[in-house]
Structure formats: C-alpha cells, structure tokens
MDTraj code that builds the backbone (N, CA, C; nanometers):
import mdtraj as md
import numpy as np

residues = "UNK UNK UNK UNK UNK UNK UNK UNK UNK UNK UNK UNK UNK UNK UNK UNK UNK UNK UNK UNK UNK UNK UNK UNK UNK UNK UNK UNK UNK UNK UNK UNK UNK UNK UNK UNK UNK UNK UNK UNK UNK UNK UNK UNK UNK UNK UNK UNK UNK UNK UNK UNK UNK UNK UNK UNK UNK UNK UNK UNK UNK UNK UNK UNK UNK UNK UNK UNK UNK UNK UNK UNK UNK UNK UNK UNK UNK UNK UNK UNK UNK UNK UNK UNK UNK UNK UNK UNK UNK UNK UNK UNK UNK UNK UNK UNK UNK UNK UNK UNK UNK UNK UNK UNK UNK UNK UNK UNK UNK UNK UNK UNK UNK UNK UNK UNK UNK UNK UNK UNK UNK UNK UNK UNK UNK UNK UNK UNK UNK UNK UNK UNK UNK UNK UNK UNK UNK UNK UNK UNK UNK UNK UNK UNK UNK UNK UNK UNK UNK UNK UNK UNK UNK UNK UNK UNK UNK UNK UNK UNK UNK UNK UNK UNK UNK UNK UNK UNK UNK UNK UNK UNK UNK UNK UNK UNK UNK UNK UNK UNK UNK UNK UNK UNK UNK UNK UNK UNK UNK UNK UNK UNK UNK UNK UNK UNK UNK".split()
xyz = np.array([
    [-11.2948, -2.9120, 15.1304],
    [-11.3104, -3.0584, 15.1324],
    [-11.4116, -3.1024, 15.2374],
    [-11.3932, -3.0340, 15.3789],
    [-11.4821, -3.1118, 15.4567],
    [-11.6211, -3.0584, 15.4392],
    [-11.6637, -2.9355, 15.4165],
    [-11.7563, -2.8263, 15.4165],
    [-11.8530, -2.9206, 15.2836],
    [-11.7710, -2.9502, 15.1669],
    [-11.7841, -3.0000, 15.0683],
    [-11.9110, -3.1653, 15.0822],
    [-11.7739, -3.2069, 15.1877],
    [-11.8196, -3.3421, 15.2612],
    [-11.9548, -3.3329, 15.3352],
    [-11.9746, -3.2766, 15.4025],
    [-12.0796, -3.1880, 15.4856],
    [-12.2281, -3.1871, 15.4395],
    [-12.2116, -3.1274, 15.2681],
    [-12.2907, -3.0655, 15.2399],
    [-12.3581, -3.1932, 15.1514],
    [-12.2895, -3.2941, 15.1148],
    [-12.3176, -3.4274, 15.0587],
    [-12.3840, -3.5042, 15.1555],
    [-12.3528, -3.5062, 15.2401],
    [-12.4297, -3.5959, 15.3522],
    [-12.6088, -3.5347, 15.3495],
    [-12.5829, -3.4104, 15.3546],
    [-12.7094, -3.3071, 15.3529],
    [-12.7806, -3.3502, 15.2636],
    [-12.7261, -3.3499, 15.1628],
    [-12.7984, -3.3816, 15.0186],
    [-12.8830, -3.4943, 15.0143],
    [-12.7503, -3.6062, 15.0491],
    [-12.7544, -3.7566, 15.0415],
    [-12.9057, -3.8211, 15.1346],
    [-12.8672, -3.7203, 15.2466],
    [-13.0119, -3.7550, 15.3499],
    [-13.1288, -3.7000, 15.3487],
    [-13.1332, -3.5909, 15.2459],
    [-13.2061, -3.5352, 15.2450],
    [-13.3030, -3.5918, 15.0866],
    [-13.1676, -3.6522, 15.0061],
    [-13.2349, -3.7017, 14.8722],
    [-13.3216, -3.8235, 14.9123],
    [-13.2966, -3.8825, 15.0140],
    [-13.3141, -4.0343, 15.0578],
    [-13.4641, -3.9905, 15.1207],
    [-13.4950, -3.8336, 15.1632],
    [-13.6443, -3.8743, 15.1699],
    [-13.7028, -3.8906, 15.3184],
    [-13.5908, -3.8533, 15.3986],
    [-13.5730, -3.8596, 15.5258],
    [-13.5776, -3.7142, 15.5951],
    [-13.5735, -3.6628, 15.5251],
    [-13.5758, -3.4707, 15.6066],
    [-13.6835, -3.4513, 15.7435],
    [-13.6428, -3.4171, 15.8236],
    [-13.7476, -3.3211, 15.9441],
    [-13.8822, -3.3607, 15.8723],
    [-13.9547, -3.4508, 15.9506],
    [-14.0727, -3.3960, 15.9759],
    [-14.1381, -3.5376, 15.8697],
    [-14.0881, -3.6633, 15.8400],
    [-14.0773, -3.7816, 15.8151],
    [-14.1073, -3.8371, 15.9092],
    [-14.2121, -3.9497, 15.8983],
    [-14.2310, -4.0614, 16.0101],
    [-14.1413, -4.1725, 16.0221],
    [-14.0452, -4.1764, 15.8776],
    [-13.9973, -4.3436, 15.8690],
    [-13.8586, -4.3177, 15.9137],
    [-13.7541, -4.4076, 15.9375],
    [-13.6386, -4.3571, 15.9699],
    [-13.5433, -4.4384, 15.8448],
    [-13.4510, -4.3737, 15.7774],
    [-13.3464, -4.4310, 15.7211],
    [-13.3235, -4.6149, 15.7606],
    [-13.3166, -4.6718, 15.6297],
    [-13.2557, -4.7979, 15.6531],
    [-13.0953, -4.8111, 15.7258],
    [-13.0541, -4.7526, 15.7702],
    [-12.9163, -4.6612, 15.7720],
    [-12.8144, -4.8351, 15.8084],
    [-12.8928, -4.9114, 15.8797],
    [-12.8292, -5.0775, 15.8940],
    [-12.8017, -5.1431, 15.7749],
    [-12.8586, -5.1187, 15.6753],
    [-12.8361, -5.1502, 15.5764],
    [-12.7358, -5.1131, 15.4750],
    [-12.6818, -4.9649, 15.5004],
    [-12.6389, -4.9106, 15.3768],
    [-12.4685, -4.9674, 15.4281],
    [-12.3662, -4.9425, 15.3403],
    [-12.2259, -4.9910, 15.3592],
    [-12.1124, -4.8895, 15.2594],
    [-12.1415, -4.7645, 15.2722],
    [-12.0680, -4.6763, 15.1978],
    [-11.9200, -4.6778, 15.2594],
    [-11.8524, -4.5846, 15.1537],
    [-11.7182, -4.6013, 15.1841],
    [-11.6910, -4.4905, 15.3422],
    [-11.5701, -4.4943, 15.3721],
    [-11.5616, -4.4191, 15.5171],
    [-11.5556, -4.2565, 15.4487],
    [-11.5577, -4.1794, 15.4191],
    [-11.5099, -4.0216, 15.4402],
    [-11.4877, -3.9525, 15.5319],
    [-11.3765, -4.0274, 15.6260],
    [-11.3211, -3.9567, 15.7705],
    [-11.4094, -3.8527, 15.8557],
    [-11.3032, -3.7519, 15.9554],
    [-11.3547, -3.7083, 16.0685],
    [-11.3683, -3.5904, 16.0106],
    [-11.4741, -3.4800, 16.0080],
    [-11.4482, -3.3858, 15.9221],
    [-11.5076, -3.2902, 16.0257],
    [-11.4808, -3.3172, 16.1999],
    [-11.5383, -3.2555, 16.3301],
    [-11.6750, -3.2164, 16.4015],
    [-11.7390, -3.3534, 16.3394],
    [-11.8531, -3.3507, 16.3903],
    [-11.8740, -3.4164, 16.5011],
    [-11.9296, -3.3713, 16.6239],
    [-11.9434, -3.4129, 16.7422],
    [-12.0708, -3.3864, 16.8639],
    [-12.1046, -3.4572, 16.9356],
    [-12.1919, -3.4069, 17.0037],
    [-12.1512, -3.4401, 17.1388],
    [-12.1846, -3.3622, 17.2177],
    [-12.1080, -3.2810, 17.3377],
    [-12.2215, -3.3753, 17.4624],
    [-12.1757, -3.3679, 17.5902],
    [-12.2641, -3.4587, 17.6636],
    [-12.4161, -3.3860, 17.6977],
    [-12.3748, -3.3023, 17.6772],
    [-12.5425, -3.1928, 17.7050],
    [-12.6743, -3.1930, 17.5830],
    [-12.5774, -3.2989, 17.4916],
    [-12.6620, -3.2955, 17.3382],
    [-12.6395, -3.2315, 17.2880],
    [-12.5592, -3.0930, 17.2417],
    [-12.5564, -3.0175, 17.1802],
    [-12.4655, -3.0749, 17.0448],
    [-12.5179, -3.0519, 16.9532],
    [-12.3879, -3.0734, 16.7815],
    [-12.3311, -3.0247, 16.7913],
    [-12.1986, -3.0241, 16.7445],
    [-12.1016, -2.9134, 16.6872],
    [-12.0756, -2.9552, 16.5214],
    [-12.0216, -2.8759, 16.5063],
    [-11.9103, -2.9061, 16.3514],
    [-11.8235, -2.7598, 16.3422],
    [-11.6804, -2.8723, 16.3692],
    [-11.6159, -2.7785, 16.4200],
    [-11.6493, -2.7368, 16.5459],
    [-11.5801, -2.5588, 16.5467],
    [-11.6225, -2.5400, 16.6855],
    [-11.7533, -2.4388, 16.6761],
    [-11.8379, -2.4870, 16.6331],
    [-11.9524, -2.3777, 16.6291],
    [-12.0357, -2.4971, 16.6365],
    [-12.1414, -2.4562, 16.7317],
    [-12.2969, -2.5305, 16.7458],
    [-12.4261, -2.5921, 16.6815],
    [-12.4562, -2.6625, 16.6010],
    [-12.5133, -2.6584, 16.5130],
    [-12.6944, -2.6348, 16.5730],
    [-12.7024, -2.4954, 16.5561],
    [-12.8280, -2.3988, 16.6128],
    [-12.9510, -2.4678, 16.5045],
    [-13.0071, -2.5252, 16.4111],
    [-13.0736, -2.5515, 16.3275],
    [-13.1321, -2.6743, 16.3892],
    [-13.2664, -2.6936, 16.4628],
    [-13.3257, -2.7851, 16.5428],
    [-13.3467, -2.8524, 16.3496],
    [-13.3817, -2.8199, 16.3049],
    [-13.4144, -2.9494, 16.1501],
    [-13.2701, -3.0118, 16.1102],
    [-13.1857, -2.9463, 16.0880],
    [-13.1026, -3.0002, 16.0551],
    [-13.0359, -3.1335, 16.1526],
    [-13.0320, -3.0735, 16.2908],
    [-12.9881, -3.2215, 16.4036],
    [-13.0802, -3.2805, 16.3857],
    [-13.2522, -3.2589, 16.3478],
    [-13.3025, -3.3927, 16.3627],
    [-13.2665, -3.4755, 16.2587],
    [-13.2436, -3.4020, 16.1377],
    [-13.2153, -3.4924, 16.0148],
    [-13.0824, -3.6063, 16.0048],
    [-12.9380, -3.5237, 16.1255],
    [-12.8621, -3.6335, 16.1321],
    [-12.8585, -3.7313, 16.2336],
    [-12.9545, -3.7186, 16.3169],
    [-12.9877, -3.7873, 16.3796],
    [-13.0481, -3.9114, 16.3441],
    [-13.1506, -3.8958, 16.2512],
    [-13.1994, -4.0156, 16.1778],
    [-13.0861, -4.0988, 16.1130],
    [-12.9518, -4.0271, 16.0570],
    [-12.8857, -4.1371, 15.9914],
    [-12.7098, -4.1612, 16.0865],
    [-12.7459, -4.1483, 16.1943],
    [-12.6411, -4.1428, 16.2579],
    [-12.6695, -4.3079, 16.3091],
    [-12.5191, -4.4049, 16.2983],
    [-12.5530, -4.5178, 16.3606],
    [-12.3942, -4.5619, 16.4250],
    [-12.4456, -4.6180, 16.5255],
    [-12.2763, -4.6602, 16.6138],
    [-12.2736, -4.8579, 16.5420],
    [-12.1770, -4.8678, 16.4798],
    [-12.0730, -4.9968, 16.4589],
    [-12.0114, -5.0931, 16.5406],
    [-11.9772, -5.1375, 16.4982],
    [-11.9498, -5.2937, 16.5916],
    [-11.7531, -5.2290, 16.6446],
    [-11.7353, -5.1036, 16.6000],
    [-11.6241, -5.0712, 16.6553],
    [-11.6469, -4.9429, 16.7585],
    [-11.7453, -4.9177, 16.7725],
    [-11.8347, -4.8782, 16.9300],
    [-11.7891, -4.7035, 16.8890],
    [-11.7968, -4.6695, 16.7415],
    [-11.7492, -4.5605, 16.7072],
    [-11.9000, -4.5115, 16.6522],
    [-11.8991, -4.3916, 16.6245],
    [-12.0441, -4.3150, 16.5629],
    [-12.0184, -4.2779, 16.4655],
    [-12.1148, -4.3151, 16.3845],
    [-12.1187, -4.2650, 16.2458],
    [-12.2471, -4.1726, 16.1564],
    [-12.2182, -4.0637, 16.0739],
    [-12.3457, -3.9874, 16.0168],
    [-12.3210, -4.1468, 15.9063],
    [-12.4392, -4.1814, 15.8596],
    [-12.4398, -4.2883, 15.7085],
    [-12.5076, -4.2181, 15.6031],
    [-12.4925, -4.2544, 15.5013],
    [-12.6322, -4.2254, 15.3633],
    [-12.5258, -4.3156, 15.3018],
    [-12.6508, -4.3461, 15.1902],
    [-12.5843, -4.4590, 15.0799],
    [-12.4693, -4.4609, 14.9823],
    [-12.3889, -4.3139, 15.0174],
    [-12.2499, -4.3108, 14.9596],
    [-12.1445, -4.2270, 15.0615],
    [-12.2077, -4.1938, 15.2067],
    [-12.0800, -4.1234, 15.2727],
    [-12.0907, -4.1994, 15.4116],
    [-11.9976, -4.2121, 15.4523],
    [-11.9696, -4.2314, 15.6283],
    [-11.8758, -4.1523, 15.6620],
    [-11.9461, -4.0690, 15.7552],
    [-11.8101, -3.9800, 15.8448],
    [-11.8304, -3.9738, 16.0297],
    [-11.7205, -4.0051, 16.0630],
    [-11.7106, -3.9827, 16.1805],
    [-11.7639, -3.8957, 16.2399],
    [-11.8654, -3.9474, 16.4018],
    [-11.9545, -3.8344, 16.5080],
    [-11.8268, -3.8848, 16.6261],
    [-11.8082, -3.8106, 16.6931],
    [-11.7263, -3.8106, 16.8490],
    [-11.8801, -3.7825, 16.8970],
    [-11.8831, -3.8825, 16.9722],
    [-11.9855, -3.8626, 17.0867],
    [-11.9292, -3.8763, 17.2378],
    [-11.9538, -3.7493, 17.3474],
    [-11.9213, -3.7232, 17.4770],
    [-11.9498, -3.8716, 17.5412],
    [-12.0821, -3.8627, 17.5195],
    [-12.1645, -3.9439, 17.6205],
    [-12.2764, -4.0163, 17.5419],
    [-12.3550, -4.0317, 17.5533],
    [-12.4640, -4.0390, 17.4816],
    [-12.5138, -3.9431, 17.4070],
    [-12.5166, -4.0163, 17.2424],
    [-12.5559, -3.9632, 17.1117],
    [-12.7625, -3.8383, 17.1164],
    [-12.8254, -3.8923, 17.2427],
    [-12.9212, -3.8201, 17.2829],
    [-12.9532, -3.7597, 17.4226],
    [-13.0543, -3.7358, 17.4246],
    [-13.0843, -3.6970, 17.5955],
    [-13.2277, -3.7413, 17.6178],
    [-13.2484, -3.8002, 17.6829],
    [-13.4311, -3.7989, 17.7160],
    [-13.4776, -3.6926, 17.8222],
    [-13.5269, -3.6474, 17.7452],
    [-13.5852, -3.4974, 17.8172],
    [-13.7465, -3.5060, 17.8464],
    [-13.8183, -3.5734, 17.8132],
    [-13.9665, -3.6026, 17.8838],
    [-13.9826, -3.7454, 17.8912],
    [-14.0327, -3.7626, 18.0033],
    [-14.1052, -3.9092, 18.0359],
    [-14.2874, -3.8590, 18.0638],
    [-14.3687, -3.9539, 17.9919],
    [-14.4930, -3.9634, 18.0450],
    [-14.5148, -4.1544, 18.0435],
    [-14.6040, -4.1529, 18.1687],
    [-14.6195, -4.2642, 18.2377],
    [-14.8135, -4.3110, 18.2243],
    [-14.7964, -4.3972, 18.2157],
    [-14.9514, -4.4307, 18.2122],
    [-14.9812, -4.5714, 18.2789],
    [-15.0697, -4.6303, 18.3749],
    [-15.0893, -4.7536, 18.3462],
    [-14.9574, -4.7519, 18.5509],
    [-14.9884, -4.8299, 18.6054],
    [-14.9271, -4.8783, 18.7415],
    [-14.8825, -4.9707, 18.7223],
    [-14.8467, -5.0044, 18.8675],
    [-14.7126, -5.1646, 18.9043],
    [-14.6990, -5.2036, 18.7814],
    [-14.7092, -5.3851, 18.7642],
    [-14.6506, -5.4108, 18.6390],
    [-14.7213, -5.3914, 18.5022],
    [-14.8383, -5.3673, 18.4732],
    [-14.8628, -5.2922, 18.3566],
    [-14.7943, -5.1617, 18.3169],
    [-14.7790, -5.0690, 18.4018],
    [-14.7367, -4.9132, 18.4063],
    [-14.6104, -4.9325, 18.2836],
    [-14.6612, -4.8294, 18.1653],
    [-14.5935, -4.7881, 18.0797],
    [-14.5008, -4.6737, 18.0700],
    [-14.3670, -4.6483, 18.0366],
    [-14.3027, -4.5269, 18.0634],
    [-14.2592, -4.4710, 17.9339],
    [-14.2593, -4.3767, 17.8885],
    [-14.2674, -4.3329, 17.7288],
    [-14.1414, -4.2505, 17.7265],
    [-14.0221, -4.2466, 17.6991],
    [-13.9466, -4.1253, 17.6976],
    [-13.9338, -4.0636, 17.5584],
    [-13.9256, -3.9029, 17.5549],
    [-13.9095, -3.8432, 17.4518],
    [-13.7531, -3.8024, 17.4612],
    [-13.7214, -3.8011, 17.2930],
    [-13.5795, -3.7256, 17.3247],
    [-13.5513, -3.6093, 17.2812],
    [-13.4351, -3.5352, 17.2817],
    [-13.4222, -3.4048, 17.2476],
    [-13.4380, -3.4048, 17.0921],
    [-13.4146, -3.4877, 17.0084],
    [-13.4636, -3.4893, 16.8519],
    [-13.5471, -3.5632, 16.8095],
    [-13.6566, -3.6049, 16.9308],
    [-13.7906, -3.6141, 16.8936],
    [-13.8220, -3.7376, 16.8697],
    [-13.6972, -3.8535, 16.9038],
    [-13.7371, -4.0155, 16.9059],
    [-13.8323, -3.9937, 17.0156],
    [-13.9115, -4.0878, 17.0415],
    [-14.0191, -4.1381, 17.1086],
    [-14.0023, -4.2930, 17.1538],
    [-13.9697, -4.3343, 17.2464],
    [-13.9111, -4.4378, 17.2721],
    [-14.0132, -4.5428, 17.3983],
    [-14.1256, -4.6459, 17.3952],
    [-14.1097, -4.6946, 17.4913],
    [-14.0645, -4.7965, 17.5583],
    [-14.0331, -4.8450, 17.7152],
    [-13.9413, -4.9010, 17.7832],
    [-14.0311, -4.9790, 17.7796],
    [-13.8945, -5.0663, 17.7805],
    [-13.9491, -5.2172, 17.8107],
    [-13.8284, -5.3601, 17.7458],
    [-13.8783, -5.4381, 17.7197],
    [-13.7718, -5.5555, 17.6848],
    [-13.6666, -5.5126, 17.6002],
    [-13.7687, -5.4483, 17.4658],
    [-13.6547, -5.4375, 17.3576],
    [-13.5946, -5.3205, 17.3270],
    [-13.6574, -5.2082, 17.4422],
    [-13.5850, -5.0848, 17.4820],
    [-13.6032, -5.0266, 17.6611],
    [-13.4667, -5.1324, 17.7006],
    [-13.4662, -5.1342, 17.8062],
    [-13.4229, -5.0162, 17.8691],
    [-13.4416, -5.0016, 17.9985],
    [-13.3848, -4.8645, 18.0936],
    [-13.2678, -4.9226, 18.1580],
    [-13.1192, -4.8845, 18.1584],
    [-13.0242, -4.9282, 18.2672],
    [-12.9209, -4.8122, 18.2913],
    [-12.8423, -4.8184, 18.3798],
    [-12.7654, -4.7806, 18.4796],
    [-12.6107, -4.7786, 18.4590],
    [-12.5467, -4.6836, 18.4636],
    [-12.4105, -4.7144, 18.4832],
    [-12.3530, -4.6333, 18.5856],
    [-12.2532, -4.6824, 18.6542],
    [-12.2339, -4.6185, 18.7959],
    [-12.0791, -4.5555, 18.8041],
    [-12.0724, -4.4285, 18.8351],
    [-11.9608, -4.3909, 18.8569],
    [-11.9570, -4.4063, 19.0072],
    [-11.8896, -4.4308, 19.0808],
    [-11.8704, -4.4609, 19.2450],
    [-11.9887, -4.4694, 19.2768],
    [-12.0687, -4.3768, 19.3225],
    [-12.2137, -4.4657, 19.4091],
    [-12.3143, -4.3263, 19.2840],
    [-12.2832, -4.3010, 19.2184],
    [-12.3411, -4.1852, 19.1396],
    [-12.4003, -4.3142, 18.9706],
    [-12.5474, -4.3207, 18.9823],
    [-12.5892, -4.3266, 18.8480],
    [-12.6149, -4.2429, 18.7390],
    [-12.5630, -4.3303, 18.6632],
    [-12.6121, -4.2300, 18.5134],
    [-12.7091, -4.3012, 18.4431],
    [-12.7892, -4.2872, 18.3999],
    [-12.9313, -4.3292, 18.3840],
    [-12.9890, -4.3347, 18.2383],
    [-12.9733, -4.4359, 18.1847],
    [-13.0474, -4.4180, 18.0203],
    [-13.1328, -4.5193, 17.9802],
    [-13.1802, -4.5315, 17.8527],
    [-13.2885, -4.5490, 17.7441],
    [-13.2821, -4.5803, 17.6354],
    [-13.2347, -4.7018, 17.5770],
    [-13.2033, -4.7827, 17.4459],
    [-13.3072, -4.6966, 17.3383],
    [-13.2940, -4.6414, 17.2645],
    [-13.3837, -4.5775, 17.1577],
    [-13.3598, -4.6638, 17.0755],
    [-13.2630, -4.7024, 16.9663],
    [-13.3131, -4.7631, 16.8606],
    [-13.1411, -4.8346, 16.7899],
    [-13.1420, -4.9494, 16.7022],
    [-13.0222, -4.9894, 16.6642],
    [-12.9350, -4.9965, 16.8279],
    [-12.8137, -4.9582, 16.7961],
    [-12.7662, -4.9438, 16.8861],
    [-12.7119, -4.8165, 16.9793],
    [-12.8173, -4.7106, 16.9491],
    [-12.8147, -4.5881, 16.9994],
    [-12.8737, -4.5965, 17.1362],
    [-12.8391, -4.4801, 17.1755],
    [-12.9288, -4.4878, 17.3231],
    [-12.9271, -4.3366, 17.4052],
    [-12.9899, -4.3153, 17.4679],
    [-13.0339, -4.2000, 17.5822],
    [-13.0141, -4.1550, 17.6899],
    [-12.8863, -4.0875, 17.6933],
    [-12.9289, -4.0563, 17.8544],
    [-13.0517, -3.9657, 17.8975],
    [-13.1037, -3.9870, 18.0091],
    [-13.2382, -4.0179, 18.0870],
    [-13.1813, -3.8309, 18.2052],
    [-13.2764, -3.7218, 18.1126],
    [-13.1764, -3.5903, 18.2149],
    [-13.2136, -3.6145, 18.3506],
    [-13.1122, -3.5578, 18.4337],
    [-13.1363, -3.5180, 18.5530],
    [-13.2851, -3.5314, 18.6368],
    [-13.3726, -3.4127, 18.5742],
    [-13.4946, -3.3891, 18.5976],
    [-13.6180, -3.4831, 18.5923],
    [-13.6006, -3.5607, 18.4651],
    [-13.6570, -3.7141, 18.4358],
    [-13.6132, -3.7757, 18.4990],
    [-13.4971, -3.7931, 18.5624],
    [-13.4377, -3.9062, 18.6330],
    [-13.5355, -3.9114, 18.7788],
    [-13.5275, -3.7971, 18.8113],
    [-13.6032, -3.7878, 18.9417],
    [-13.7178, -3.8211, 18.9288],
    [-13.8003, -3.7849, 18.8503],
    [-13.9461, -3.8424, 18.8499],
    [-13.9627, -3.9915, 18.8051],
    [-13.8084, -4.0548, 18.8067],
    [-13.8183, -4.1817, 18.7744],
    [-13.7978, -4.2388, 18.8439],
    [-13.7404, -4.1709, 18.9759],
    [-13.6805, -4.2390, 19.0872],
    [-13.8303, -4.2815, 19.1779],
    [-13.9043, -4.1441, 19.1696],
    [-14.0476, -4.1225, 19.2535],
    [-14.1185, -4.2464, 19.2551],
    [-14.1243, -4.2738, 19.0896],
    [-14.1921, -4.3882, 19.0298],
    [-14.1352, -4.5209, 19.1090],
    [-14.0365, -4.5473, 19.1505],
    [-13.9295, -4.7150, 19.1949],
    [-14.0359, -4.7526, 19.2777],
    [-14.0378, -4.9029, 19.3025],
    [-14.0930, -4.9693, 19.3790],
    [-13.9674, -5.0727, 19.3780],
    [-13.9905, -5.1830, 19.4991],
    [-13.9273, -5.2902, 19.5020],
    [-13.9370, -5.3926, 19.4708],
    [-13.8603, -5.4909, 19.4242],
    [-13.9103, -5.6262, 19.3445],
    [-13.8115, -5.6928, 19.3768],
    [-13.8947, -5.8573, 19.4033],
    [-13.7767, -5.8940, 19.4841],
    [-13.7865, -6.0322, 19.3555],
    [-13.6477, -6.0277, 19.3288],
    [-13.5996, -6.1465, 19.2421],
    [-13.4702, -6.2405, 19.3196],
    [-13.4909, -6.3912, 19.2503],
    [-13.4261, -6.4847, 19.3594],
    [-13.3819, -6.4663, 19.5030],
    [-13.4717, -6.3760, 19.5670],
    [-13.4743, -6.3830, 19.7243],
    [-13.3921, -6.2504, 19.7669],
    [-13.3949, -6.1981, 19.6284],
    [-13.3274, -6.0258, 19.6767],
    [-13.3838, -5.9175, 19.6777],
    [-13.3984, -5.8574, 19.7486],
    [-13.5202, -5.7526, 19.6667],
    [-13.4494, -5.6252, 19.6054],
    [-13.4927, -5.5818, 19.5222],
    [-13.4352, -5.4249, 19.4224],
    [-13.4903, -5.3673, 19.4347],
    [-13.4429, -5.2144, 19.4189],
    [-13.5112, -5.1020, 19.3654],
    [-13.5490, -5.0613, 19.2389],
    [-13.6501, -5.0059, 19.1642],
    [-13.6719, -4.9988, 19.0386],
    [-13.8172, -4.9771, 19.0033],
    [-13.7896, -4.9568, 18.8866],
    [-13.8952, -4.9662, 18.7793],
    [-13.9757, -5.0830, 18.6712],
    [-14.0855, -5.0979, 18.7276],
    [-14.1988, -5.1558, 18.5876],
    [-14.2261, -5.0455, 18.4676],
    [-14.1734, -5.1158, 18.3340],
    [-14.2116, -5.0730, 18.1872],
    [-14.2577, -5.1790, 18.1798],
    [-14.4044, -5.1689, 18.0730],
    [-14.4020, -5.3003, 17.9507],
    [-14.3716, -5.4529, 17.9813],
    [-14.4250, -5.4882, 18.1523],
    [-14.3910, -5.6094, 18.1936],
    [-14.2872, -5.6330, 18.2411],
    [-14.1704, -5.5074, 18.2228],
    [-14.0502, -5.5553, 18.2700],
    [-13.9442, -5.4681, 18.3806],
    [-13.9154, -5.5241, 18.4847],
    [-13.8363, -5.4158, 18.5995],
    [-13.6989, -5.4012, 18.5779],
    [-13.7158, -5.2757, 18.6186],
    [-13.5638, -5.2331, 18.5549],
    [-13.4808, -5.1988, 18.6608],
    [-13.4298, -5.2450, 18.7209],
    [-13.3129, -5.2309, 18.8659],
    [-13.2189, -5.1169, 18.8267],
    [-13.2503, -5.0346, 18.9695],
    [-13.1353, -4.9035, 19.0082],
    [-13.0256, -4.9188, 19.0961],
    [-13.0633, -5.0625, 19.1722],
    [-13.0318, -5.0533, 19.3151],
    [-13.0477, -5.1811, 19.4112],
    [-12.9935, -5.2781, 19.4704],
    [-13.0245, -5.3725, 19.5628],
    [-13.0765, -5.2961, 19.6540],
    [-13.1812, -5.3276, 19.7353],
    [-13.2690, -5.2206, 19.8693],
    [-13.1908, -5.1961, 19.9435],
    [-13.0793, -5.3402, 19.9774],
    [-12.9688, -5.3286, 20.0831],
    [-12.8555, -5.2543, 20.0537],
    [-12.8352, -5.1878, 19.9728],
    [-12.7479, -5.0759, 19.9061],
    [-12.7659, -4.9332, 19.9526],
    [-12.9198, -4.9263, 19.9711],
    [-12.9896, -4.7791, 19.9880],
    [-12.9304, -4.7159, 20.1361],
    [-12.9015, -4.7619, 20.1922],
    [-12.9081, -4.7336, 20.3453],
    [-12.9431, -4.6919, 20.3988],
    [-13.0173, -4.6222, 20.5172],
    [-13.0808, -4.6130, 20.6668],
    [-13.1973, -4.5666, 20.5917],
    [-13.1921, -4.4479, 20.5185],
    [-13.2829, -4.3485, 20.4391],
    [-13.3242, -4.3859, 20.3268],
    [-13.3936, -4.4880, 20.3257],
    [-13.4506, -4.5481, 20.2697],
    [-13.5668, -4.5929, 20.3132],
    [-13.7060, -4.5466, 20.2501],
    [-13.8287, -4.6064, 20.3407],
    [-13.8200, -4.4886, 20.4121],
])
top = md.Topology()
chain = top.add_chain()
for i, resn in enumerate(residues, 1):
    res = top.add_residue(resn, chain, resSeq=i)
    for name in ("N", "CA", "C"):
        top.add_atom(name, md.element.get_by_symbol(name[0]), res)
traj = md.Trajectory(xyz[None], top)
C-alpha cells in the first residue's frame, strides 16, 4: 500500500513534467488532492530524506520531491501532485542553504543562497533572512519559496556574520545584514557585549 503510494507520487510528478533538471516548479498551490496519509516520509534536520528508515541516496529523486513538497495553513508538510497528498515530518527545516555568494556592498550588496536541492534563492523583501533563538544561540534561515524555507548551515552562517554591519533604526542600532535594499537584524549592538568591535 504505501510502496504502492510512493510510487504514484513518482509517477504523478514526474507525469506533470517536473522531473530533475526542469526550470519551472510545480503549480503545487494550486492543486487540492485528496490526503493519502503518512506513509514515513521525513526529512531529518541535516536535510537528509528518509522513507522509512532508509535514506533516500538518489540526489534526482529528492530534487524531484522537493519541487512538490508544500507546508499548509496547518504548519504540516506535504509531498502534492494533482491526485495524492501525503504526509513529510520535517525535523527542522524542509532545506539547508549550503552556499551563499555575495555581490554588490552596504545597501545595494546582494546575497544569493543556494540550497542543498538546488533552489537558488535571493534575499531580500520577499525572501527575507531571519533568526530564531534558542537561549542566546541563533538559528539562522532563508524564505525560499511558498511557505518553505532554509536553514542557513553553520559554515554560511559565518561568512554571514563577517558580512554584518550596523544599522541603526528608530534610535537603536542592530547588527546585520543588507540584501536587495533590505537589513536583516541578528542582534541589538547592545546585546553583543564587551567583544564586540
């Protein structure tokens, strides 16, 4: 049944014209198929797929459900095509941004992130960069597209930190980043303490 289920989605996304190596992405907002439950597909906080408990090793195949994977107004993940919905468990974030290239300074300076299945994303208004904080520890991501989004790895993070300048809004000043006209706060300056500067 689920293997069955599985292999329809494959089909379904693959009939739709969307396979590896496509520029366009699935209407996937559009489509409204019936649910076909959890059949253990998941992706782990490191990005990795599973189904079941085995890895899904096939870089074409994750990019392909990636294109039709979309999160709902019940903050749940879903693979879509125009006749299946089945449940994704996502750890953390559904991607990872694993390269940033930068072009362009202060407030022009553009920041481009790539992700591990090959969205291409740049920052700015309508794919903003923000922050969520476990005790004084950020976790750092990248709105890609719908309502998906990126965490921003480790390694990128740092060369994003390099990048911060300060900007001072209504008489405060922040730490952060210029994308695309727009600063993206890590940090009040007065937060940073001594070691700072």
């Amino acid at each position: 049944m689920t293997e069955n289920t599985l292999q329809n989605v494959i089909k379904s996304a693959e009939k739709a014209g969307h396979a590896s190596g496509h520029t366009s992405l699935p209407p996937v907002e559009d489509w409204d198929p019936p649910y076909c439950g959890d059949i253990g597909m998941r992706i782990k906080r490191d990005g990795t797929w599973f189904y079941g408990d085995s890895p899904i090793g096939r870089d074409k195949l994750v990019r392909l459900f990636s294109t039709i994977l979309r999160r709902d107004e019940d903050e749940q993940y879903y693979l879509v095509t125009p006749v299946e919905k089945i449940l994704v468990t996502v750890e953390d974030a559904p991607f990872i941004a694993t390269q940033m290239d930068v072009t362009g300074e202060g407030t022009t300076q553009k920041i481009t992130f790539t992700t591990n299945v090959g969205d291409v994303c740049l920052a700015g208004s309508k794919l903003p960069i923000y922050f969520e904080f476990e005790g004084d520890q950020p976790s750092p991501y990248v709105h890609v597209r719908g309502k998906l989004r990126a965490k921003i790895a480790r390694p990128v993070f740092y060369r994003l930190v390099d990048l911060a300048v300060t900007n001072q809004e209504n008489g405060v000043d922040y730490f952060g980043v210029w994308s695309e006209g727009a600063f993206f706060s890590m940090s009040r300056v007065d937060k940073l303490g001594p070691d700072y500067g």
